[in-house]
Structures are given as structure tokens and as C-alpha cells.
Biopython code that builds the backbone (N, CA, C, O; Angstrom):
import numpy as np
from Bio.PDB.StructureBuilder import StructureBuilder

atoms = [
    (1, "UNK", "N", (0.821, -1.200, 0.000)),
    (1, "UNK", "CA", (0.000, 0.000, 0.000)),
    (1, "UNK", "C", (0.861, 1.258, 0.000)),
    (1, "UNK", "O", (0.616, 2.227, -0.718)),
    (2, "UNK", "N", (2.089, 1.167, 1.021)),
    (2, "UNK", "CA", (2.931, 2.852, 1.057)),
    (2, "UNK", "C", (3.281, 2.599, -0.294)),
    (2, "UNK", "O", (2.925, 3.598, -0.918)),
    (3, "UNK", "N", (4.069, 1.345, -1.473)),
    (3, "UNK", "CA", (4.607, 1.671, -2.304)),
    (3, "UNK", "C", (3.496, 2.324, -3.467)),
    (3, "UNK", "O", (3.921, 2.846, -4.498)),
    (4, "UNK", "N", (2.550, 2.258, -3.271)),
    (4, "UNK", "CA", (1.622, 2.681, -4.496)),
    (4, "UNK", "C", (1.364, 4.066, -4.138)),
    (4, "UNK", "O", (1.254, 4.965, -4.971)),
    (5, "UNK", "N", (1.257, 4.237, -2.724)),
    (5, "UNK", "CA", (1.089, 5.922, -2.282)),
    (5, "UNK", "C", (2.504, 6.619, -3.444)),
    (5, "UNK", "O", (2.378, 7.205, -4.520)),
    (6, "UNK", "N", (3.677, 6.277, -2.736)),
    (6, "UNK", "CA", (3.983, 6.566, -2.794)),
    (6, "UNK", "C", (4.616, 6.701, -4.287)),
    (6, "UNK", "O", (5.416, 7.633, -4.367)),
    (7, "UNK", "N", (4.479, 6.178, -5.136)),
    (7, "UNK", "CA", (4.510, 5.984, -6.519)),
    (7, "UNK", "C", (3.827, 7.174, -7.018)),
    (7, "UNK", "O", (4.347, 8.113, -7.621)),
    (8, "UNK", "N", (2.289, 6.988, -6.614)),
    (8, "UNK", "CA", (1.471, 7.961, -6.986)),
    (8, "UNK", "C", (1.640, 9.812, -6.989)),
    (8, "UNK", "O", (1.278, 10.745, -7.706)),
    (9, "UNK", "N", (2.440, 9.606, -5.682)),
    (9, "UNK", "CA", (3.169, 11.020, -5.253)),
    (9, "UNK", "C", (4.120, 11.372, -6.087)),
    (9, "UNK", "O", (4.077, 12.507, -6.563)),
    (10, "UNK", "N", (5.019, 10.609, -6.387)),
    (10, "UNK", "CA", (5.823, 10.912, -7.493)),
    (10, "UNK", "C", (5.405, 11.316, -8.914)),
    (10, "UNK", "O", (5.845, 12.334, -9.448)),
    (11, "UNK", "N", (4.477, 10.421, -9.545)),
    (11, "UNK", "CA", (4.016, 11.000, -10.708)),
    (11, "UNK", "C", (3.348, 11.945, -10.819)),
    (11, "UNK", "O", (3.130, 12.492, -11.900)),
    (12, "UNK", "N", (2.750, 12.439, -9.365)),
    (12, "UNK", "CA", (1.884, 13.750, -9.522)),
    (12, "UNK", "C", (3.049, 14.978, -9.578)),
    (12, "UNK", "O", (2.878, 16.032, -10.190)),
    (13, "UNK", "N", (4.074, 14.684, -8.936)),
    (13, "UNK", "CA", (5.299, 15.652, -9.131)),
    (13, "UNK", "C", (5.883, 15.704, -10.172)),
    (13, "UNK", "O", (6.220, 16.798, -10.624)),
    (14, "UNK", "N", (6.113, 14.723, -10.721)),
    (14, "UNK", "CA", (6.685, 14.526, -12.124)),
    (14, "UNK", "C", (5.797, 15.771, -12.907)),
    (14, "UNK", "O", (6.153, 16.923, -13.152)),
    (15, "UNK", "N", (4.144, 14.889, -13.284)),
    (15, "UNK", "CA", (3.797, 16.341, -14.149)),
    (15, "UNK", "C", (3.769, 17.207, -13.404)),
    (15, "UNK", "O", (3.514, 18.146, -14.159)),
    (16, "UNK", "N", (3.861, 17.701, -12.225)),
    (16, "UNK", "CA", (3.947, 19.144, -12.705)),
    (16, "UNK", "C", (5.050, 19.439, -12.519)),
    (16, "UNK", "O", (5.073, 20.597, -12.102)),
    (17, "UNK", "N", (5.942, 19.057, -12.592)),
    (17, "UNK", "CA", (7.944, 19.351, -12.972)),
    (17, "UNK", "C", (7.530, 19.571, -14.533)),
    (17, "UNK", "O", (8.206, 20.523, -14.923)),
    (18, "UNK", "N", (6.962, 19.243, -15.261)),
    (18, "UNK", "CA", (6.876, 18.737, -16.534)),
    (18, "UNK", "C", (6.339, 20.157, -16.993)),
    (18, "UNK", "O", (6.950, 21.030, -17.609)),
    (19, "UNK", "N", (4.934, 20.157, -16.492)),
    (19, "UNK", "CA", (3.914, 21.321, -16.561)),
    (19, "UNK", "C", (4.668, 22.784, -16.616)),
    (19, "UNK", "O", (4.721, 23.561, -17.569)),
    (20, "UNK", "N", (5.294, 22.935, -15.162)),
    (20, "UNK", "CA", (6.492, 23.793, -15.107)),
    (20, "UNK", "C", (6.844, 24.269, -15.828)),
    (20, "UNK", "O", (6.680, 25.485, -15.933)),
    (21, "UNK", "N", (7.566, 23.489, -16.771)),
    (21, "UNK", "CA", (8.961, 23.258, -17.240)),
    (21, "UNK", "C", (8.312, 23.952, -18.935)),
    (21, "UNK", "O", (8.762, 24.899, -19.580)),
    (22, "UNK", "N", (6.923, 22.882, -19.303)),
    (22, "UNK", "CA", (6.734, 23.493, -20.532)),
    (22, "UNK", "C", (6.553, 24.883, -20.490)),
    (22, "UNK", "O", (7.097, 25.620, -21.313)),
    (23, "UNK", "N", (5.791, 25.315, -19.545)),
    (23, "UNK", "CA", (5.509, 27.068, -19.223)),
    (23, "UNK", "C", (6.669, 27.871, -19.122)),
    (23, "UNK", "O", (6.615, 29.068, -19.403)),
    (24, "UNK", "N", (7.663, 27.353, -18.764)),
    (24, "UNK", "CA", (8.881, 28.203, -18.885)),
    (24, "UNK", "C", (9.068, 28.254, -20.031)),
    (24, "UNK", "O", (8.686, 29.211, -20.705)),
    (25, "UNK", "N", (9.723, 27.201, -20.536)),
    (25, "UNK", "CA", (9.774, 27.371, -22.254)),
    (25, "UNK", "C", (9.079, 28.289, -22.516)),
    (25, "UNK", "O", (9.479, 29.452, -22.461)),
    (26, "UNK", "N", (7.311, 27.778, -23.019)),
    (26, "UNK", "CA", (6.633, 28.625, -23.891)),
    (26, "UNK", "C", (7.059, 30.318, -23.776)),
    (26, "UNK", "O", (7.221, 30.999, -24.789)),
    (27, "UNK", "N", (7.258, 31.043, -21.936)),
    (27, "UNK", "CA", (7.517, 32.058, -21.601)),
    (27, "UNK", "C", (8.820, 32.668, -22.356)),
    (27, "UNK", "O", (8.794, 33.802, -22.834)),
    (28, "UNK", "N", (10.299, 31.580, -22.445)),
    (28, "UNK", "CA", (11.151, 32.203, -22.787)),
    (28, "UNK", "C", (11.082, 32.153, -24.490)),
    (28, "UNK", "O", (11.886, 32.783, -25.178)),
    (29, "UNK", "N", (10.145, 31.423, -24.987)),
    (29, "UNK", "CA", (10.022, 31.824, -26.884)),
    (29, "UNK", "C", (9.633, 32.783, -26.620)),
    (29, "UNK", "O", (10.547, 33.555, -26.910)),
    (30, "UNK", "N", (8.712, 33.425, -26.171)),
    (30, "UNK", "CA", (8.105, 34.530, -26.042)),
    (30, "UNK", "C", (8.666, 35.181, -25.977)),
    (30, "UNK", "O", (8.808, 35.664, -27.100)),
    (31, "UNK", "N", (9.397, 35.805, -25.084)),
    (31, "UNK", "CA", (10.272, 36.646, -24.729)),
    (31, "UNK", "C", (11.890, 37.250, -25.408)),
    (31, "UNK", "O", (12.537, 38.288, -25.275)),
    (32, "UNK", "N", (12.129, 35.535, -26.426)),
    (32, "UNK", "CA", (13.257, 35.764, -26.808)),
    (32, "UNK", "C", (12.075, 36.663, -28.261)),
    (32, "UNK", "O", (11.982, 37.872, -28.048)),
    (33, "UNK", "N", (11.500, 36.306, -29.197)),
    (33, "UNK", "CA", (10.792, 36.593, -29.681)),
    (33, "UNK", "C", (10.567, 37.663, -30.027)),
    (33, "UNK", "O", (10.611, 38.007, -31.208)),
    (34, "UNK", "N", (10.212, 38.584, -28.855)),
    (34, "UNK", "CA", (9.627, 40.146, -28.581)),
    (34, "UNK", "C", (11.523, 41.006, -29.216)),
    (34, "UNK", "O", (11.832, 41.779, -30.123)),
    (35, "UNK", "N", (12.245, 40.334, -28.190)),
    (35, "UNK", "CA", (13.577, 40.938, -27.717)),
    (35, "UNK", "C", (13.786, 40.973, -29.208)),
    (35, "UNK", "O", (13.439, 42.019, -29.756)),
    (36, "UNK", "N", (14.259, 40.081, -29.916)),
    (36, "UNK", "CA", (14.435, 39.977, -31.486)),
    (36, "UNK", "C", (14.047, 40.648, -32.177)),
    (36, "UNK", "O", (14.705, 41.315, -32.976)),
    (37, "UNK", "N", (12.866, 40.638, -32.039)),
    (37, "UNK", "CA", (11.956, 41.884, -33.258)),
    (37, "UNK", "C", (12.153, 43.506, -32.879)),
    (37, "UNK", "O", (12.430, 44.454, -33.614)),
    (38, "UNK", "N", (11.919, 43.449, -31.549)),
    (38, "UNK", "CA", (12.631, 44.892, -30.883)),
    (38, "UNK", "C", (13.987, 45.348, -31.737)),
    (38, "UNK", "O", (14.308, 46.394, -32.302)),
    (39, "UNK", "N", (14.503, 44.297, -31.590)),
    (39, "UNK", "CA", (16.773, 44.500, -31.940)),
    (39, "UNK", "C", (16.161, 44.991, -33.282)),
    (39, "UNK", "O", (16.590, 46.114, -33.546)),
    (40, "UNK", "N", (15.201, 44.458, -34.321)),
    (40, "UNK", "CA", (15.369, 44.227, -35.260)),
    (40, "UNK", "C", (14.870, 45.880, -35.783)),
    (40, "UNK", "O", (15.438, 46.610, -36.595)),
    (41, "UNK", "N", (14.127, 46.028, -35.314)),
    (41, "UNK", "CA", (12.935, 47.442, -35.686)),
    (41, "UNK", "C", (14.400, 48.696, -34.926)),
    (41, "UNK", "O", (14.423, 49.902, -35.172)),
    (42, "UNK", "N", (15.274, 48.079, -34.174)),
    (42, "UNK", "CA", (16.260, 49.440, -33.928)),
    (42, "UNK", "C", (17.338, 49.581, -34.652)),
    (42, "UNK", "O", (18.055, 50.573, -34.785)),
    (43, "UNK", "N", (17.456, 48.022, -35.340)),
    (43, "UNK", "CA", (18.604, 48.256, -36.413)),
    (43, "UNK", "C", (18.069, 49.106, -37.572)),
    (43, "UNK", "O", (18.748, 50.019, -38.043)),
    (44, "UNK", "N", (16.757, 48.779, -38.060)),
    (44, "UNK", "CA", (15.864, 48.972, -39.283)),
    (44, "UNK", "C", (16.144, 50.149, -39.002)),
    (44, "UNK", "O", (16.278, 50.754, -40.065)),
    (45, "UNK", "N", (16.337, 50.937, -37.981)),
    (45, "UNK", "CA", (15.746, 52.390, -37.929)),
    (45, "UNK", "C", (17.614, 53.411, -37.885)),
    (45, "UNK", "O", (17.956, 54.532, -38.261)),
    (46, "UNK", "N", (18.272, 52.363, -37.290)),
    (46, "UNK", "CA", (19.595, 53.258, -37.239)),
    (46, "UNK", "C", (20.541, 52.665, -38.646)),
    (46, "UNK", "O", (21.766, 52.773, -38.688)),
    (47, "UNK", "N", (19.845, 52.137, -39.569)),
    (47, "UNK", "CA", (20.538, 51.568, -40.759)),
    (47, "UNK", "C", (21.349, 52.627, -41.217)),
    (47, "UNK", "O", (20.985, 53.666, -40.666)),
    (48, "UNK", "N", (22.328, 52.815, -42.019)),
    (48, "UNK", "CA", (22.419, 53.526, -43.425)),
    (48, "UNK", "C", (21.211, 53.157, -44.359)),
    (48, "UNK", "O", (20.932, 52.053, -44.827)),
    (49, "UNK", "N", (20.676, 54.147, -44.485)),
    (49, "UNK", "CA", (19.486, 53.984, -45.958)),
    (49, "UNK", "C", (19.940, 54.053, -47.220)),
    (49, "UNK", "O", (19.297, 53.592, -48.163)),
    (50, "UNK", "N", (21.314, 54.751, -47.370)),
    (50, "UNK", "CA", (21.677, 54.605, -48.720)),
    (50, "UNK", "C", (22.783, 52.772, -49.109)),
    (50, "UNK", "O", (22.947, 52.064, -50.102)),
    (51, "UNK", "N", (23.124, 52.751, -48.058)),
    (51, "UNK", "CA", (23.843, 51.240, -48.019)),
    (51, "UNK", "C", (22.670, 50.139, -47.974)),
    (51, "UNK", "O", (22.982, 49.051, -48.458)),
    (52, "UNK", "N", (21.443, 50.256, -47.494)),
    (52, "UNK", "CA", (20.943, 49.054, -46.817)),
    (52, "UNK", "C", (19.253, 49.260, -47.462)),
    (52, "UNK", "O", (18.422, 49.666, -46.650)),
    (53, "UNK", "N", (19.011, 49.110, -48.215)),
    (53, "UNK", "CA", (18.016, 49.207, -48.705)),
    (53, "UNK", "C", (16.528, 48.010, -48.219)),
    (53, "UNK", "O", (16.462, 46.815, -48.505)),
    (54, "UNK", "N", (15.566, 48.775, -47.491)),
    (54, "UNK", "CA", (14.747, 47.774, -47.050)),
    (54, "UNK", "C", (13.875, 47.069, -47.977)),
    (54, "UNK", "O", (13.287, 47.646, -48.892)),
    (55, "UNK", "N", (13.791, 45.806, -47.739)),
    (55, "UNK", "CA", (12.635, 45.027, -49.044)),
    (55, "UNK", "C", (11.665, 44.073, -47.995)),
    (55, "UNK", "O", (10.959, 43.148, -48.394)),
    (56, "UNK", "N", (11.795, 44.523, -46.509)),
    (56, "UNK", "CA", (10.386, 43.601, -46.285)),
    (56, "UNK", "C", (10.715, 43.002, -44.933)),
    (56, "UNK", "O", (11.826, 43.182, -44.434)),
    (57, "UNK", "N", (9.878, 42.372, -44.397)),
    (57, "UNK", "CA", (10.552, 41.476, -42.924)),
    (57, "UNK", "C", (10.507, 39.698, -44.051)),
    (57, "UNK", "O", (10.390, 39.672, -45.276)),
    (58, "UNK", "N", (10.595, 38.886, -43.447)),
    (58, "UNK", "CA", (10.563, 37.694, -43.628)),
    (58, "UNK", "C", (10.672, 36.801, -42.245)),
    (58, "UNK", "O", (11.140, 37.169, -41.168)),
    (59, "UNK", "N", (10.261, 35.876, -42.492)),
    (59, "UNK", "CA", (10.074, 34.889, -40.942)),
    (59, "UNK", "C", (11.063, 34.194, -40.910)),
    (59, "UNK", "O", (11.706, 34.162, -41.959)),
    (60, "UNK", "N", (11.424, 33.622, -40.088)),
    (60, "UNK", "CA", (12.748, 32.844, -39.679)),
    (60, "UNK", "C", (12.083, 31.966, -38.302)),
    (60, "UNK", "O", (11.214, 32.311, -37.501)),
    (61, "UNK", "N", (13.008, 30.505, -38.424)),
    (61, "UNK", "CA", (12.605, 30.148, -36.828)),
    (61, "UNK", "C", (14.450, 29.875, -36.705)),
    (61, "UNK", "O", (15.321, 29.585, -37.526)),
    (62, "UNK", "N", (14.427, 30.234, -34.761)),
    (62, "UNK", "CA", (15.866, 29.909, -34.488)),
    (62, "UNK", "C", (15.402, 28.596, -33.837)),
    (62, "UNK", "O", (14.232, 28.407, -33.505)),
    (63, "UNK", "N", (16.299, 27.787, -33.692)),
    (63, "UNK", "CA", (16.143, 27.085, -32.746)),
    (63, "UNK", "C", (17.016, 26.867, -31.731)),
    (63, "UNK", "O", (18.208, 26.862, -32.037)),
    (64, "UNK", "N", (16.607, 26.620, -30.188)),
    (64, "UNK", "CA", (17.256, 27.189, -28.982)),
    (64, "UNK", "C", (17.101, 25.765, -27.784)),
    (64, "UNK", "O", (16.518, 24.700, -27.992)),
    (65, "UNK", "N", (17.831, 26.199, -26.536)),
    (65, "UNK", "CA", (17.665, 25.160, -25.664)),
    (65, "UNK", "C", (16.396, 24.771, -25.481)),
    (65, "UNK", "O", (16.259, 23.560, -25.309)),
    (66, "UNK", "N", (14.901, 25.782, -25.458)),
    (66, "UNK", "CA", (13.782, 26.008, -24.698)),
    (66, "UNK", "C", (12.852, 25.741, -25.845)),
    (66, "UNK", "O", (11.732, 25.364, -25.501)),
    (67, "UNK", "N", (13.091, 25.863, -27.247)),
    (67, "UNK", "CA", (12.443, 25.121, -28.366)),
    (67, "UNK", "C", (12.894, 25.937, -29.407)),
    (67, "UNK", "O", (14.014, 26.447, -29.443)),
    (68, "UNK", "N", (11.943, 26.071, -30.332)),
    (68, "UNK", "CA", (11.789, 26.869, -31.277)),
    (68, "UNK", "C", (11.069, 28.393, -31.466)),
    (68, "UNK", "O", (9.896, 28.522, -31.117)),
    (69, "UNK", "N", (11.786, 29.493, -32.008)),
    (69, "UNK", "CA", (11.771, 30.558, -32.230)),
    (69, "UNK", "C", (11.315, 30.891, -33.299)),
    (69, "UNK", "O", (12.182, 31.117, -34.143)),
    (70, "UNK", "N", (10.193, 31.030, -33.652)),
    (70, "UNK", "CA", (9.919, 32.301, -34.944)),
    (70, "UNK", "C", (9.419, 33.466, -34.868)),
    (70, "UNK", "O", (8.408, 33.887, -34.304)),
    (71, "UNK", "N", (10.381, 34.063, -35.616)),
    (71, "UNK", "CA", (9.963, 35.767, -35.530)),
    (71, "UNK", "C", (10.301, 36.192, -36.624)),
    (71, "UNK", "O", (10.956, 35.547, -37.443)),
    (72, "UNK", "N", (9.761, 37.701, -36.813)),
    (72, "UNK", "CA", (10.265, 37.697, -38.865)),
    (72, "UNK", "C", (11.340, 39.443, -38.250)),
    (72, "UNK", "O", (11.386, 40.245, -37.317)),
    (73, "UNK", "N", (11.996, 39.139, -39.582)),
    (73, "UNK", "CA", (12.857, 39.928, -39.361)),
    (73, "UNK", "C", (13.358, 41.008, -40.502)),
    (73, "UNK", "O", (13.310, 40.259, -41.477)),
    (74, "UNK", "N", (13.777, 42.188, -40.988)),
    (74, "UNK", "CA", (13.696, 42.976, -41.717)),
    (74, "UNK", "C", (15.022, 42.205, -42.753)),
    (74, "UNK", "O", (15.925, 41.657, -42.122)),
    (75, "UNK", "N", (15.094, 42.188, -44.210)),
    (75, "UNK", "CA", (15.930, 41.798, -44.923)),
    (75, "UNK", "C", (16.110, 43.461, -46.009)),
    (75, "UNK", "O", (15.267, 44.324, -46.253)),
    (76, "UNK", "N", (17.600, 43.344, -46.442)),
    (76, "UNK", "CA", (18.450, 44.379, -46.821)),
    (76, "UNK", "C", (19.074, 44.091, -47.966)),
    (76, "UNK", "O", (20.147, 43.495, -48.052)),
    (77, "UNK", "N", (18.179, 44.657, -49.187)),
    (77, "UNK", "CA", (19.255, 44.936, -50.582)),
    (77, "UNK", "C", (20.612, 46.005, -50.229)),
    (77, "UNK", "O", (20.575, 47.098, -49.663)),
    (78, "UNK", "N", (21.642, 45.357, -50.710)),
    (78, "UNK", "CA", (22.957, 45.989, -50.859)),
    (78, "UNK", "C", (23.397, 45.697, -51.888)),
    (78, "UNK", "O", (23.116, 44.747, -52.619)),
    (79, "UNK", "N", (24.501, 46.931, -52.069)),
    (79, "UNK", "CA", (25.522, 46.295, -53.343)),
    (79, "UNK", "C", (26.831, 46.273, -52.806)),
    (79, "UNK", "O", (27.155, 47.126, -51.980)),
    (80, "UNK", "N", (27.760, 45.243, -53.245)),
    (80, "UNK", "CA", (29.061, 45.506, -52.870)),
    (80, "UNK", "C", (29.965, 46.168, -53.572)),
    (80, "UNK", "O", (29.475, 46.583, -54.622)),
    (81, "UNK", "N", (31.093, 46.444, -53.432)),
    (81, "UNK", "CA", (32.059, 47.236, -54.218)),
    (81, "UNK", "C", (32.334, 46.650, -55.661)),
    (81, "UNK", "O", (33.178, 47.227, -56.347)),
    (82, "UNK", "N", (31.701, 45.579, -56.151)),
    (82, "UNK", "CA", (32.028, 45.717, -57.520)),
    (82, "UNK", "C", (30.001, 45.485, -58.411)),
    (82, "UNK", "O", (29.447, 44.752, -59.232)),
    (83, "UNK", "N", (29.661, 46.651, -57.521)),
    (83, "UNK", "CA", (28.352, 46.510, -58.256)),
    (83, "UNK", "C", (27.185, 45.167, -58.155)),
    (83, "UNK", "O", (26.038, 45.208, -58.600)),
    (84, "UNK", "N", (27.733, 44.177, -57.555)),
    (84, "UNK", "CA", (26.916, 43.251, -57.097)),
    (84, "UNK", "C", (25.523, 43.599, -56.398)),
    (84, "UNK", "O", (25.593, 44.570, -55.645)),
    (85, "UNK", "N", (24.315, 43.014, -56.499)),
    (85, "UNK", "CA", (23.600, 43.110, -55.263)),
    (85, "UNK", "C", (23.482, 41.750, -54.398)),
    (85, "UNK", "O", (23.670, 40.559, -54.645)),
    (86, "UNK", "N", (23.224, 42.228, -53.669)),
    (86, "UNK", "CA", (23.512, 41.073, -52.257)),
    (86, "UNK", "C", (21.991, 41.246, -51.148)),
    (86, "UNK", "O", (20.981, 41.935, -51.297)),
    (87, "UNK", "N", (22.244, 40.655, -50.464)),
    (87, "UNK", "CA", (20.894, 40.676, -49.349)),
    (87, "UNK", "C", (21.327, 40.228, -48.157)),
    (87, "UNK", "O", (22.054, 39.244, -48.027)),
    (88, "UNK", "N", (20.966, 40.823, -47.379)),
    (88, "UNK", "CA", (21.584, 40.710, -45.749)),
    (88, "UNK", "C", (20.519, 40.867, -44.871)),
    (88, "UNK", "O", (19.544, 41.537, -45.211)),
    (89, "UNK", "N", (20.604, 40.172, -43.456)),
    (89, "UNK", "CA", (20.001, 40.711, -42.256)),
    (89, "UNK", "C", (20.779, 41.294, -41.852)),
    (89, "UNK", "O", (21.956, 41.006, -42.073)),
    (90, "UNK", "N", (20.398, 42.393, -41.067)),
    (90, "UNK", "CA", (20.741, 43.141, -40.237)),
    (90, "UNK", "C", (21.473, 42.318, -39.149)),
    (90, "UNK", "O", (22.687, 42.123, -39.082)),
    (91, "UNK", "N", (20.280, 41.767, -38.110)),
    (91, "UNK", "CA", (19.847, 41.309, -37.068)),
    (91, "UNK", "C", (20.309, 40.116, -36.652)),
    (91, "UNK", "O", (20.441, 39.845, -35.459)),
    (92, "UNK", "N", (20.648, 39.150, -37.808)),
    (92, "UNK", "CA", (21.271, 38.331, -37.965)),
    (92, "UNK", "C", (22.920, 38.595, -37.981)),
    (92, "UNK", "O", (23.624, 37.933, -37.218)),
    (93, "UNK", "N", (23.375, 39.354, -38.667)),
    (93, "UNK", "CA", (24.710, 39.967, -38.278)),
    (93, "UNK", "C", (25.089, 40.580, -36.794)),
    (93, "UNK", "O", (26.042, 40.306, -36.064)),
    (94, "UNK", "N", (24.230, 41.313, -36.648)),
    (94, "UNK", "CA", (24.120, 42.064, -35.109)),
    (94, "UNK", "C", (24.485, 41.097, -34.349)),
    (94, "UNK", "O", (25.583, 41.190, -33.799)),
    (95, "UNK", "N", (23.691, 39.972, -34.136)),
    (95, "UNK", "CA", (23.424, 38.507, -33.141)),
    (95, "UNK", "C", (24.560, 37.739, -33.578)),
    (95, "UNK", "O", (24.935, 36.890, -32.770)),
    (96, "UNK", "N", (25.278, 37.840, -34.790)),
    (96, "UNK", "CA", (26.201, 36.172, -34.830)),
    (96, "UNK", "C", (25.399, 35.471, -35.198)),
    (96, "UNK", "O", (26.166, 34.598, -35.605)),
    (97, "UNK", "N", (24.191, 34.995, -35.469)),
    (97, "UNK", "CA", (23.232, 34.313, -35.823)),
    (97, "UNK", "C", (23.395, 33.302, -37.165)),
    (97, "UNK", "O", (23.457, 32.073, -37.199)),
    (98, "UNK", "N", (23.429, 34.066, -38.007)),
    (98, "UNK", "CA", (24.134, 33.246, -39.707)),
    (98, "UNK", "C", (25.255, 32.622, -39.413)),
    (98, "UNK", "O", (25.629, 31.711, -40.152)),
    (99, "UNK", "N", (25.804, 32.890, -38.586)),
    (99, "UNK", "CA", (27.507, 32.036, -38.625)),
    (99, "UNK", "C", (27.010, 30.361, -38.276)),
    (99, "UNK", "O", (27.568, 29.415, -38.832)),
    (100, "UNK", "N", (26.385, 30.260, -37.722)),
    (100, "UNK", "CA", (25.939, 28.827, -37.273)),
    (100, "UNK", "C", (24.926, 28.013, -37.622)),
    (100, "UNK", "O", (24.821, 26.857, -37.212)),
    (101, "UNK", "N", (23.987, 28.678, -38.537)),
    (101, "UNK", "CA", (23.187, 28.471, -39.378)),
    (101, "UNK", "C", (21.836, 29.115, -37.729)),
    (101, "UNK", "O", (22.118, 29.939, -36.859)),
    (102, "UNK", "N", (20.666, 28.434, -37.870)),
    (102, "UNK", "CA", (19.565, 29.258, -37.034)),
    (102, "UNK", "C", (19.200, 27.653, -36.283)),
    (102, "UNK", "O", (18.273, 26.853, -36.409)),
    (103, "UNK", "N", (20.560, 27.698, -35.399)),
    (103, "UNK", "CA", (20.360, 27.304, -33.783)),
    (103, "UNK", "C", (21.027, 27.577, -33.419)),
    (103, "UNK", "O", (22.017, 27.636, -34.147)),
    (104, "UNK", "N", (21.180, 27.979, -32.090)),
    (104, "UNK", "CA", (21.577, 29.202, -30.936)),
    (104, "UNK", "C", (22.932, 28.308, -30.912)),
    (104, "UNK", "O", (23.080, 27.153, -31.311)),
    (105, "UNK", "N", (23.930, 29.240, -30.291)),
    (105, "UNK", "CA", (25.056, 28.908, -29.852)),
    (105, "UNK", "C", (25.248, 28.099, -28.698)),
    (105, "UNK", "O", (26.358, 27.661, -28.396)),
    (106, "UNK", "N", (23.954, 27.826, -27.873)),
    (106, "UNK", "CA", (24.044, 27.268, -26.762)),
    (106, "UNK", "C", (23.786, 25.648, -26.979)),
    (106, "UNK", "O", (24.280, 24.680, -26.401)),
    (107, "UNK", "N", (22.838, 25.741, -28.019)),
    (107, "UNK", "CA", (22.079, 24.471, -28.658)),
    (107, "UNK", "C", (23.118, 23.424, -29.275)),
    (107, "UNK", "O", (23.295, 22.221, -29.087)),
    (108, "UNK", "N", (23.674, 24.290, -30.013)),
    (108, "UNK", "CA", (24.770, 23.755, -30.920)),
    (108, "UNK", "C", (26.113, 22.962, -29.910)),
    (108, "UNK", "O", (26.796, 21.949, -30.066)),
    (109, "UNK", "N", (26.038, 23.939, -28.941)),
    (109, "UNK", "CA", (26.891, 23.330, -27.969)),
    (109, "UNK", "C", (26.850, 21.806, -26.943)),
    (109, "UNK", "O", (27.703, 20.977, -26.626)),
    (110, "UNK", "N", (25.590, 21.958, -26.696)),
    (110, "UNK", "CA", (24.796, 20.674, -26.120)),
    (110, "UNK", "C", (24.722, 19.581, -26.978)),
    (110, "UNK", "O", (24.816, 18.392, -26.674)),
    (111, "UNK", "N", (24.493, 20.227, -28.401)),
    (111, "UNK", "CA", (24.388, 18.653, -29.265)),
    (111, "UNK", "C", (25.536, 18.057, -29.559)),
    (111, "UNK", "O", (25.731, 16.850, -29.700)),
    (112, "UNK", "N", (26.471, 19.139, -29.670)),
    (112, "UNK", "CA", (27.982, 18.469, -30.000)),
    (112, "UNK", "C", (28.878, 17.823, -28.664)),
    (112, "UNK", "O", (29.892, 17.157, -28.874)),
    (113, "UNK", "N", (28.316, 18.138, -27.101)),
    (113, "UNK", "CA", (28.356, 17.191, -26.272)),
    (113, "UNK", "C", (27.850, 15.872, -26.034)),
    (113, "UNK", "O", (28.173, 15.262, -25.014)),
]
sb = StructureBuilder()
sb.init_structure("model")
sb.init_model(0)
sb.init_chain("A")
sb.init_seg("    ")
for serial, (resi, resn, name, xyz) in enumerate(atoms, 1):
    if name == "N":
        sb.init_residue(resn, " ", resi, " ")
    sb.init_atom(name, np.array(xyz, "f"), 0.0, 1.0, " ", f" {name:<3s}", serial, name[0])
structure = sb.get_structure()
């Protein structure tokens, strides 16, 4: 009889360790989310306009310890010094973000452990 109590006690802790745990997550997409689009709307705004020509947001997902991230983000016609045009994020440069492709530096770190 105690082992079934006590079994029972455990799994009721379990979910809500679980429960917890998803609510944090969901909280920190959120949050990373907001923060991102914020960075993104202050780069948009302190750009060079003659270097960085705006053509639009576009969506992106990162992916992170806590899940997945999508947020859209402003993309940038440029030309380079021999007349090329090119296309850039901002925001993505700002962050280090493109260097690793779109999962976090922390993520990348855990999987390669």
C-alpha cells in the first residue's frame, strides 16, 4: 500500500515538474521573440538607408535550448564594391546568428556534447 502511495506522489510531481517546465519554455520563446523583433525594428531604424536598402521582414525560426523561435525579421538589398547586389540581415549579423546556421550557440553546444 505505502509503495503505491507513494509511486502515486511521485508521478503527480513529475507532471507538474513537466507542466512547469513546458511554461517556462513557452515564456522564454516569447520573450526571446519580442527581444528579437525589438533589436530588429532598432537596427531597421539606425541603418544607413543609402547602403541598406529595405525590401520587407521575412520569418525565420531559431532554434534554442527552450524550443523553437519564430519571428520575422527585416531583410536588406545591398551592393558591394564591384556593383553586385547582395541581401543581408541586419539582425542576424548584429546577433552572430548566420555564422551557425539558425540554432543558438548554446544548442549547438549541447548537441555536439
Amino acid at each position: 500500500m505505502t509503495d503505491t502511495i507513494v509511486g502515486e506522489k511521485r508521478d503527480i510531481f513529475k507532471d507538474l515538474e513537466r507542466e512547469i517546465y513546458r511554461i517556462i519554455c513557452r515564456k522564454g520563446i516569447e520573450i526571446t521573440k519580442a527581444i528579437l523583433e525589438e533589436k530588429d525594428a532598432e537596427l531597421m531604424e539606425a541603418r544607413d538607408r543609402k547602403e541598406y536598402r529595405d525590401k520587407g521582414k521575412r520569418r525565420t525560426t531559431i532554434k534554442t535550448v527552450y524550443g523553437d523561435v519564430t519571428y520575422r525579421r527585416h531583410v536588406y538589398e545591398t551592393v558591394d564594391g564591384e556593383g553586385k547586389k547582395g541581401y543581408v540581415y541586419l539582425l542576424d549579423e548584429a546577433l552572430g546568428i548566420g555564422r551557425i546556421g539558425l540554432v543558438s550557440l548554446d544548442l549547438a553546444e549541447k548537441i555536439a556534447d
